[in-house]
N, C-alpha and C positions, 0 to 999 in steps of 0.2 A: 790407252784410251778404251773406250767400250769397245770399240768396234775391235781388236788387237783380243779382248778378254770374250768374244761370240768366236774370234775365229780360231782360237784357241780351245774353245771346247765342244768342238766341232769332234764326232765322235765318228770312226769309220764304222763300214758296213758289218767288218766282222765284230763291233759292238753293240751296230743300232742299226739292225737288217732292217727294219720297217720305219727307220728315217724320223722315228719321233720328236727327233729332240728338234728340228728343222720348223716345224711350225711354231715353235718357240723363239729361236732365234727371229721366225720371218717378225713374230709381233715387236719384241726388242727392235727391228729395223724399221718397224711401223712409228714407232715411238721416238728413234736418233731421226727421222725424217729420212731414212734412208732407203723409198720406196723401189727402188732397181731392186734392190740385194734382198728387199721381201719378197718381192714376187719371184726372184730367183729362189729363194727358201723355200715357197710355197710349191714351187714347181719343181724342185727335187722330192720335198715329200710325196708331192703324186704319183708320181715314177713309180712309188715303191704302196701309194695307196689311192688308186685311180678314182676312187668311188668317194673320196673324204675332199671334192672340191666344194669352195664357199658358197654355199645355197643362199642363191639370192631371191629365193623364194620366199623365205623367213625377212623377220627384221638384220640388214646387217648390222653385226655385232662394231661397237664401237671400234676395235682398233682397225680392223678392215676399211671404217669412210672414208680415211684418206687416201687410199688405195682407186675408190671408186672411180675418179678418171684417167687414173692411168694405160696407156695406151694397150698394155699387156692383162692387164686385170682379165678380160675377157677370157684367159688362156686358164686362170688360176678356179675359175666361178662358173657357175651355172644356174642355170634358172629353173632346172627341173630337180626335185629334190630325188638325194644319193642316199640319206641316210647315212651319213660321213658326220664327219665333225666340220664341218664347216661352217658352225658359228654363223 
């Protein structure tokens, strides 16, 4: 399944120190409808890049909408801009 093929190329630290490949997979789980396991993606990438949460200051970028009322979203977003990638 997809899900068996994200967690499969799930990359450790001593590959992907700054956790890049994680906001990748979170969209991929935006898309299976599988909003827990994004916002868990998204919120590993921060750990490792505090300043790249989704600025909700801009337009949200399409695959984050569905995200938007999720009870956690708040943890992943911010409303003052980081200068991150936060789409």
């Amino acid at each position: 399944s997809a899900r068996s093929v994200l967690l499969a190329a799930r990359a450790g630290q001593d590959i992907d120190p700054n956790r890049i490949v994680a906001p990748h997979e979170a969209v991929a789980r935006v898309i299976l409808g599988d909003y827990d396991g994004a916002i868990e993606r998204w919120k590993h990438y921060i750990l490792a890049n505090p300043t790249h949460k989704i600025d909700l200051s801009r337009d949200l970028h399409w695959w984050w909408r569905p995200l938007r009322d999720h009870p956690e979203f708040k943890d992943v977003a911010t409303t003052e801009p980081l200068g991150g990638h936060g789409h």
